[in-house]
C-alpha positions in Angstrom: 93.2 89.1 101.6 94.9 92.1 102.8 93.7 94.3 100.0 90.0 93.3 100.1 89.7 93.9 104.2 91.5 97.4 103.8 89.6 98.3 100.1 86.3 96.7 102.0 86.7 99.3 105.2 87.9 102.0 102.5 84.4 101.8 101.2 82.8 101.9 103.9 84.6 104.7 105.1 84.0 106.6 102.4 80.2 106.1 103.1 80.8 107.1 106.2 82.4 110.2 105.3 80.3 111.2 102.7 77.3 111.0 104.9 78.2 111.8 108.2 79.8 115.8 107.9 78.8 117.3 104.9 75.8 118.9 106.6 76.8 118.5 110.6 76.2 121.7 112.8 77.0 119.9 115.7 81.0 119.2 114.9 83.8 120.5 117.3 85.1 122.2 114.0 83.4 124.8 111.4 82.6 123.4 108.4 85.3 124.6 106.5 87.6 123.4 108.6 85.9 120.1 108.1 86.0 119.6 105.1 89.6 120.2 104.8 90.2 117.9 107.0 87.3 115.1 105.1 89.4 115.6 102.1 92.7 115.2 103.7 91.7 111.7 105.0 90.0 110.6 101.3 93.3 111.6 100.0 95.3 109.6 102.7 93.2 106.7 102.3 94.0 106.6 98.9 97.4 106.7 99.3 97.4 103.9 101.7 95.3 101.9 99.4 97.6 102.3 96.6 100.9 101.6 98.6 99.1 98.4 100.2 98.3 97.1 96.6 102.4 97.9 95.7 103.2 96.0 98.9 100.9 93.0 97.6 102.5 92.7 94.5 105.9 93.4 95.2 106.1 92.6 99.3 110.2 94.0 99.5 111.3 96.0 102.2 110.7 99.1 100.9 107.2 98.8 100.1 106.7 97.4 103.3 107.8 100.6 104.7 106.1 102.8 102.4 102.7 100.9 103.1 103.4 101.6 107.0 104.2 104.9 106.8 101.3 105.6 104.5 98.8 103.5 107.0 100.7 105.7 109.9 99.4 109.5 108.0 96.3 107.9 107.4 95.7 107.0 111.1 97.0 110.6 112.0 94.5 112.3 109.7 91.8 110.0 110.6 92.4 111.5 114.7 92.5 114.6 113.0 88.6 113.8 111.4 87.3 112.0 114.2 89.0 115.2 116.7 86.7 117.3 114.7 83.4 115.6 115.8 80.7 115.6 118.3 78.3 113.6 119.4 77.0 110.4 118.1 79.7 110.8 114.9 82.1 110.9 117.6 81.2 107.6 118.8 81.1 106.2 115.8 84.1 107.2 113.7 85.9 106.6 117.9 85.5 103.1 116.7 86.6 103.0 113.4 89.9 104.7 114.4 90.3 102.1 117.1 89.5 99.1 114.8 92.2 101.0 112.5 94.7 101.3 114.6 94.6 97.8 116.2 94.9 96.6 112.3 98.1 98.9 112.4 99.4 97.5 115.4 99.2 93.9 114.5 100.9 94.4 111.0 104.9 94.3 110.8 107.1 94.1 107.8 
């Protein structure tokens, strides 16, 4: 159940990320410097995804601790995004990154 809920918000993220910067003039950041910062979150997203899925199938301490410290980049580079915006993508992707981190929060090894 793990899996789906964070492959089901890695979805929509990704939808969301693909949609809401490639073309924004309105961001706190050029658009270079947004897009660097888009691709460094796909890439930690990924990451995350695959340690959770290594956690799942083999739940020992160390993957438990390479899934949290994964989820932990992830949340930084998703600040990092969302620190970037302005304006009603702020608000939005605001609330993603809280929803994220209380997920974070309420998951221990």
């Amino acid at each position: 159940m793990k899996i789906f809920k964070f492959l089901t918000i890695g979805i929509f993220l990704f939808g969301m990320l693909a949609t809401s910067c490639s073309s924004s003039k309105s961001s706190g950041c050029d658009e270079v410097e947004q897009d660097q910062k888009q691709a460094e979150l796909s890439e930690a997203q990924t990451i995350v995804i695959d340690a959770q899925i290594t956690y799942e199938s083999d739940n020992s301490p160390e993957n438990c601790n390479a899934y949290t410290d994964a989820w932990d980049n992830y949340l930084v580079k998703l600040r990092s995004f969302v620190d970037c915006l302005e304006g009603p993508a702020k608000t939005s992707w605001e609330q993603v990154y809280s929803i994220q981190v209380q997920d974070r929060n309420s998951f221990s090894c």
